[in-house]
C-alpha positions as CSV (number, residue, x, y, z in Angstrom):
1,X,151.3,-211.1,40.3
2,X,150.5,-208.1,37.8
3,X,150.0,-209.0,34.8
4,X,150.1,-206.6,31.2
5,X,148.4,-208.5,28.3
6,X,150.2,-206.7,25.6
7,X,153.7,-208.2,26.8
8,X,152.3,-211.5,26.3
9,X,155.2,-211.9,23.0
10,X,157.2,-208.9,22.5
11,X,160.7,-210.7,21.9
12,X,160.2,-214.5,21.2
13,X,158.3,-217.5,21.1
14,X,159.1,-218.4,24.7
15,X,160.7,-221.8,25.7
16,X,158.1,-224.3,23.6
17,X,156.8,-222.8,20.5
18,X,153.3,-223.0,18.3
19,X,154.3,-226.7,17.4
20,X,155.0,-227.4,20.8
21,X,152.5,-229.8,23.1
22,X,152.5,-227.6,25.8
23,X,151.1,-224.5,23.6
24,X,148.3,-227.5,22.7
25,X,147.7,-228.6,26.1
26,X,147.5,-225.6,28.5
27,X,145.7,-223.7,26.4
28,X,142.6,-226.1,25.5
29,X,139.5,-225.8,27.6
30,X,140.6,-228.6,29.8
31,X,143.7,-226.7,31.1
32,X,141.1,-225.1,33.5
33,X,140.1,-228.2,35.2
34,X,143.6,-229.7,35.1
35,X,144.7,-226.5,37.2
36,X,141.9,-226.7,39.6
37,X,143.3,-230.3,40.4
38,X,146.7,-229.0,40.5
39,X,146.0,-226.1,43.2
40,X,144.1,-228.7,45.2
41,X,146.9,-231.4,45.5
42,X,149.2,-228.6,46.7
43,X,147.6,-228.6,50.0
44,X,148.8,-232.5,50.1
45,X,152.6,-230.9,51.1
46,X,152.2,-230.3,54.9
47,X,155.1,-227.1,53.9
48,X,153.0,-225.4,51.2
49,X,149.8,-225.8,53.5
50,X,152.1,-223.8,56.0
51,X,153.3,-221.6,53.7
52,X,149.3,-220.7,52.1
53,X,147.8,-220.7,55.5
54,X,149.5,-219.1,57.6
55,X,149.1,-215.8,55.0
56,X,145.5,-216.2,55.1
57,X,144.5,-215.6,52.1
58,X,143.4,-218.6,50.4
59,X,140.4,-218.6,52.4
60,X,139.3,-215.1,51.5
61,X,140.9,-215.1,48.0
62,X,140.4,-218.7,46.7
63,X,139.9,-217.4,42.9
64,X,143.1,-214.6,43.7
65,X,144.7,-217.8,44.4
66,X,144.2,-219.8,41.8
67,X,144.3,-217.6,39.3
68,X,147.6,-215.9,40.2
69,X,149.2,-219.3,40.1
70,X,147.6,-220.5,37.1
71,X,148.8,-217.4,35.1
72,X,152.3,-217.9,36.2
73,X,152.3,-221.6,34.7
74,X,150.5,-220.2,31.6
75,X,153.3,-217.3,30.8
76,X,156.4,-220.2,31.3
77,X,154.0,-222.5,28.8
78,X,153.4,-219.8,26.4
79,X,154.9,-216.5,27.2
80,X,157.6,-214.5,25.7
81,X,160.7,-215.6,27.4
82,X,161.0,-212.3,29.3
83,X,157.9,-211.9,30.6
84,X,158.8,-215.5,31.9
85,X,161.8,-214.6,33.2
86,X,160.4,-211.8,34.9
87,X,157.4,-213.3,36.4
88,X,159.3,-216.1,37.7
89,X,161.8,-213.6,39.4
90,X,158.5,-212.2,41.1
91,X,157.2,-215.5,42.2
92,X,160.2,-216.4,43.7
93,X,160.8,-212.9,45.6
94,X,157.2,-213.7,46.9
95,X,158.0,-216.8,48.5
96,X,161.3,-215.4,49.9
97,X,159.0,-213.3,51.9
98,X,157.1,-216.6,53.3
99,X,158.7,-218.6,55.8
100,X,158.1,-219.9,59.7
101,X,157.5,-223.4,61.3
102,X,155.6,-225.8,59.7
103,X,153.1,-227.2,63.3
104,X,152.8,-231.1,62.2
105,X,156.8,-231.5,61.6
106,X,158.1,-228.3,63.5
107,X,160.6,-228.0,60.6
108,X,160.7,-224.5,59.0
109,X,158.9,-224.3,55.7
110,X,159.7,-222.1,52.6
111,X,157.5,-222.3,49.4
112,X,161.1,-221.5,47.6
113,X,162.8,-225.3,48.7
114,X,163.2,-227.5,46.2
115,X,161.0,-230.3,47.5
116,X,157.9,-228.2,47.6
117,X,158.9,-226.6,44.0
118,X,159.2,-229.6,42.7
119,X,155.9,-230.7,44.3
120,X,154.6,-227.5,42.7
121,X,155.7,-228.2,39.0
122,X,155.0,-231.4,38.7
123,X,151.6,-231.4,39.9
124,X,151.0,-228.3,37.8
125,X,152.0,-230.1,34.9
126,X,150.4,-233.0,35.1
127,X,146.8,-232.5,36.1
128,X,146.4,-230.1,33.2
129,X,148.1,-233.1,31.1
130,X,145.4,-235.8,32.9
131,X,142.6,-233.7,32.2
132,X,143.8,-232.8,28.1
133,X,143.2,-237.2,28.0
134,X,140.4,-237.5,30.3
135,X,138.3,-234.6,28.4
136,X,140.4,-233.8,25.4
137,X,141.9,-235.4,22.8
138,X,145.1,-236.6,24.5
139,X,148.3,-236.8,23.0
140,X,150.4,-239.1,20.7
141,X,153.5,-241.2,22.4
142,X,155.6,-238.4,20.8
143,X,154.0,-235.9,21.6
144,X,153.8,-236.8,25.4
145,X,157.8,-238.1,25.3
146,X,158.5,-234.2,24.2
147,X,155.9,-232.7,27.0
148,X,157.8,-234.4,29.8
149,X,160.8,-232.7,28.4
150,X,159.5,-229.4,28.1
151,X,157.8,-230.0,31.7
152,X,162.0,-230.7,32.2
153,X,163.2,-227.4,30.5
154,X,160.2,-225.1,32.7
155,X,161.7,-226.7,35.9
156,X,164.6,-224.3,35.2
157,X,163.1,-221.4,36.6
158,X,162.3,-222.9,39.9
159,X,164.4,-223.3,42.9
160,X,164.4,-227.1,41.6
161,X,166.6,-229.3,39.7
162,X,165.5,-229.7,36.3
163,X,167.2,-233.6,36.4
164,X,164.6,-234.3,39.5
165,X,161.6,-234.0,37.1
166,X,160.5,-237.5,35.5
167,X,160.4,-237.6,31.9
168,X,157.8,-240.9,31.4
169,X,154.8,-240.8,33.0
170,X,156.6,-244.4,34.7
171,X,158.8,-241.3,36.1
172,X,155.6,-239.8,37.4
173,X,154.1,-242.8,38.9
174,X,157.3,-243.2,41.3
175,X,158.0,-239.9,41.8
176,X,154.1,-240.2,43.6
177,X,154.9,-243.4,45.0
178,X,158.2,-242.0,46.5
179,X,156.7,-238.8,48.0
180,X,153.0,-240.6,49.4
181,X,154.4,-241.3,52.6
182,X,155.0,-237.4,53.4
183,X,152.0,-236.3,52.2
184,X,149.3,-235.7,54.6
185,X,146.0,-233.6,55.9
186,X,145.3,-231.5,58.3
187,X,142.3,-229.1,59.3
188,X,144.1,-226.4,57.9
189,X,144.8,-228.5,54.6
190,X,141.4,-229.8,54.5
191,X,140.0,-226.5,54.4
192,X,142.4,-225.5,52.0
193,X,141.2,-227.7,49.5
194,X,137.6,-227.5,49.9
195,X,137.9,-223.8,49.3
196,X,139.5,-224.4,46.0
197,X,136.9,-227.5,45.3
198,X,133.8,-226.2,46.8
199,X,133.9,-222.6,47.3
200,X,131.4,-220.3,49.2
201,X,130.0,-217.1,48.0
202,X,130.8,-215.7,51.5
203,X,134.8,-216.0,50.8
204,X,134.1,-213.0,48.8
205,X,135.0,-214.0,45.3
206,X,131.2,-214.2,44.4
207,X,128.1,-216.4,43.4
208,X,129.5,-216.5,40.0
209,X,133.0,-218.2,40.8
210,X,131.3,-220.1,43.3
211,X,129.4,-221.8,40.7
212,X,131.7,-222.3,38.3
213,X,134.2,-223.6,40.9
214,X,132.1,-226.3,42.2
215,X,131.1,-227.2,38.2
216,X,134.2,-227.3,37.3
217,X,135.2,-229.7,40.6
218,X,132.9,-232.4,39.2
219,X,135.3,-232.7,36.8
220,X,138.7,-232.8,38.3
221,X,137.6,-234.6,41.1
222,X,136.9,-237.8,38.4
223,X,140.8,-237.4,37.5
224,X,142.1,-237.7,41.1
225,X,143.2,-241.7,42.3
226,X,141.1,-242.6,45.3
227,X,143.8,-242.4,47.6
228,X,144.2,-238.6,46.9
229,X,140.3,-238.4,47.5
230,X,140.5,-240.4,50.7
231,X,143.3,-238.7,52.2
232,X,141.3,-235.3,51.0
233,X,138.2,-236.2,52.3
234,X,136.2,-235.8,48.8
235,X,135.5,-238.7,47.5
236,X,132.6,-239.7,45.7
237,X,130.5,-242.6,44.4
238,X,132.6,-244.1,41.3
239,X,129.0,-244.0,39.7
240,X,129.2,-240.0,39.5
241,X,133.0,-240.4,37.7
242,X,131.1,-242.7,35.1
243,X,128.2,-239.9,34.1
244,X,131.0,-237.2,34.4
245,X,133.6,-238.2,32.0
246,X,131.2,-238.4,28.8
247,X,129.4,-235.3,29.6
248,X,133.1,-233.2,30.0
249,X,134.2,-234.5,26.7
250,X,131.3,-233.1,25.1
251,X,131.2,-229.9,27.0
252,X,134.9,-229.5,25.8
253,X,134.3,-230.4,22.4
254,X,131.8,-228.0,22.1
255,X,133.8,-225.4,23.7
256,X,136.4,-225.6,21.1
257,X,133.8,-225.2,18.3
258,X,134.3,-221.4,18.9
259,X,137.2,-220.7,16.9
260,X,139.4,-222.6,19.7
261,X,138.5,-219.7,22.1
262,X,137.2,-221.8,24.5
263,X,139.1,-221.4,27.3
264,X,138.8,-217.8,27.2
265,X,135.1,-218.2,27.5
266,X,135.5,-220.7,29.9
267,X,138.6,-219.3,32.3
268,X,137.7,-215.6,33.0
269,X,135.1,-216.7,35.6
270,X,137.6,-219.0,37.0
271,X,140.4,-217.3,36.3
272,X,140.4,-213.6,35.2
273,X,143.7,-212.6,34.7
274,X,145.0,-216.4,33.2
275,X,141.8,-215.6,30.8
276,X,143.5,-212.5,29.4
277,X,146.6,-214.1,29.2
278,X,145.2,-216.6,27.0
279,X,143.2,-213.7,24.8
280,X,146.3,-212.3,24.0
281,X,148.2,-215.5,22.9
282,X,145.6,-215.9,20.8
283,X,145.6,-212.8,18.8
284,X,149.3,-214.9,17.7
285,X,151.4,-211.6,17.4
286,X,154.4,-211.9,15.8
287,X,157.0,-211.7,18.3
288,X,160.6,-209.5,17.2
289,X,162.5,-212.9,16.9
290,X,160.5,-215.9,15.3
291,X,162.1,-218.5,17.6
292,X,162.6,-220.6,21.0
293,X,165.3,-219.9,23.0
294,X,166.6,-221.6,26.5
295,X,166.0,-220.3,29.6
296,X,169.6,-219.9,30.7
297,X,169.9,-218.1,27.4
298,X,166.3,-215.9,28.7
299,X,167.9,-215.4,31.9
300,X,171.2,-213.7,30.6
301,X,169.3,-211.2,28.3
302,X,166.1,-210.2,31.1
303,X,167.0,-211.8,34.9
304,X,167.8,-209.2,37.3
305,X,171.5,-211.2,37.4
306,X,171.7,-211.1,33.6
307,X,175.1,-209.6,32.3
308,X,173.3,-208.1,29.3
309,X,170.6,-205.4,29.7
310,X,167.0,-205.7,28.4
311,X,167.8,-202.8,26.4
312,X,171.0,-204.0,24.5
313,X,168.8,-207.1,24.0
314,X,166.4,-205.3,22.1
């Protein structure tokens, strides 16, 4: 997915808006752990494993991967709502591209049905909202009531349907408890996950990212249930979860001592491209309009199926 900084908030304030929780949580320091728990329970669909491994890439590109998709949730949090719009059009003419037969099921797979978007989302969504109250300063009872709804309102530019995603985190414990019994691992899934986790310098994203990946797995590792690190085959010691957790809440809270630029010093080795996106939302341009809109109201004025052109929108 390309990606130009200065179209960060050309028209409007996106979906959500500065007073919004998800401006507050995914784009604190802890959003970069939250995601790395988020691409790592993706493998856990037996359809998206398909769909990542059969293009090979993950294992050459973990960063490419990670970052790509962290920088499409960041633009639906945060973004103008046409450079939403438009990225989401891209994401989902992507996965049009990747289908075949998933080998455990012999179903065909597609990254664009609305079981593995959902999968996709919700995940997403909340590990970067677990580690904001592992590692941050959480949020209030309203606060979290209006997340879940905004999480509701982003589902609308996915192939699923927005009334599918919980809206208590009650929601969220069922939805888990109603999709454990198809989640599963395989070699390739395995592997999947312990590039994202544990990467190698040999996969060609570099010592650096290497590092910071592993690091940065000590932490989202301690926000995972046991069953997810069982059936992932990284668990740990709870001993390790214990030490972890007070040392990440002071590493954030000194991160956000910097003028809340933390996560920009703390994503571009992770994440390059999510790290610019999150440069530019902090320069806090003023956008044409001052305001929120929908996205069925987004889609009209900038999707490709819109009856009103970009140009008579401006």
């Amino acid at each position: 997915m390309t990606f130009d900084p200065t179209t960060l908030r050309r028209d409007d304030y996106g979906f959500f808006g500065p007073d919004s929780p998800s401006w507050k949580v995914w784009t604190s320091p802890t959003a970069v752990i939250g995601f790395q728990r988020a691409v790592t329970l993706e493998f856990f669909d037996p359809f998206l494993t398909a769909s990542v491994a059969d293009t090979g890439k993950i294992y050459a590109d973990a960063r490419g991967r990670l970052d790509a998709t962290f920088a499409y949730f960041l633009i639906v949090a945060i973004g103008d709502s046409r450079t939403a719009i438009q990225a989401s059009e891209h994401l989902m003419s992507v996965h049009a591209k990747s289908t075949g037969i998933e080998p455990i099921t012999g179903r065909r797979y597609s990254p664009n049905s609305p079981e593995t978007q959902l999968w996709i989302h919700i995940t997403g969504w909340q590990s970067v909202l677990k580690a904001y109250e592992m590692f941050g300063p959480g949020l209030t009872p309203e606060e979290e009531a209006r997340y879940w709804q905004e999480c509701r309102i982003a589902a609308e530019l996915q192939t699923c349907k927005p009334e599918d995603v919980p809206l208590t985190r009650e929601g969220i414990r069922e939805y888990y408890a109603n999709v454990r019994s198809r989640l599963c691992t395989s070699e390739r899934a395995q592997e999947g996950m312990h590039q994202m986790l544990f990467t190698s310098p040999k996969n060609g994203a570099g010592w650096t990212y290497a590092i910071g990946a592993r690091l940065l797995s000590f932490a989202s590792i301690a926000t995972l249930p046991k069953w997810q690190r069982k059936l992932g085959q990284f668990d740990r010691p709870g001993i390790v979860d214990l030490l972890v957790k007070p040392v990440g809440r002071i590493l954030v809270w000194l991160f956000t001592l910097f003028n809340k630029k933390g996560l920009i010093m703390a994503a571009p080795i992770i994440a390059p491209m999510a790290g610019q996106i999150l440069e530019q939302h902090l320069k806090f341009e003023t956008p044409t309009r001052q305001e929120t809109v929908t996205p069925a109201a987004a889609r009209e004025l900038y999707g490709s199926q819109g009856h009103r052109s970009v140009a008579a929108a401006g």
